[in-house]
C-alpha positions, 0 to 999 in steps of 0.5 A: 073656382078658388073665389067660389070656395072664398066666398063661401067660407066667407059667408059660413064665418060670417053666418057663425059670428053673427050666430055667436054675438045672438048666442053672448047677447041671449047669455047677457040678458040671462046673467041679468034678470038672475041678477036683478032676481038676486037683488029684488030678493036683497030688498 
């Protein structure tokens, strides 16, 4: 039983970091078009 119970938060961690590394990826790519909008504006 306490194995299950391991197992499963295991895999719930896992599932939220996986989603929080999409999340900081999709933030990245976001920060980077603004910043090449910003740039095309300069020229």
């Amino acid at each position: 039983m306490l194995i299950k119970k391991i197992v499963t938060i295991a895999a719930v961690v896992s599932g939220l970091a996986l989603a929080a590394c999409n999340t900081v990826e999709g933030a990245g790519r976001d920060v980077e078009s603004v910043g090449e909008a910003v740039s095309d504006v300069a020229k």
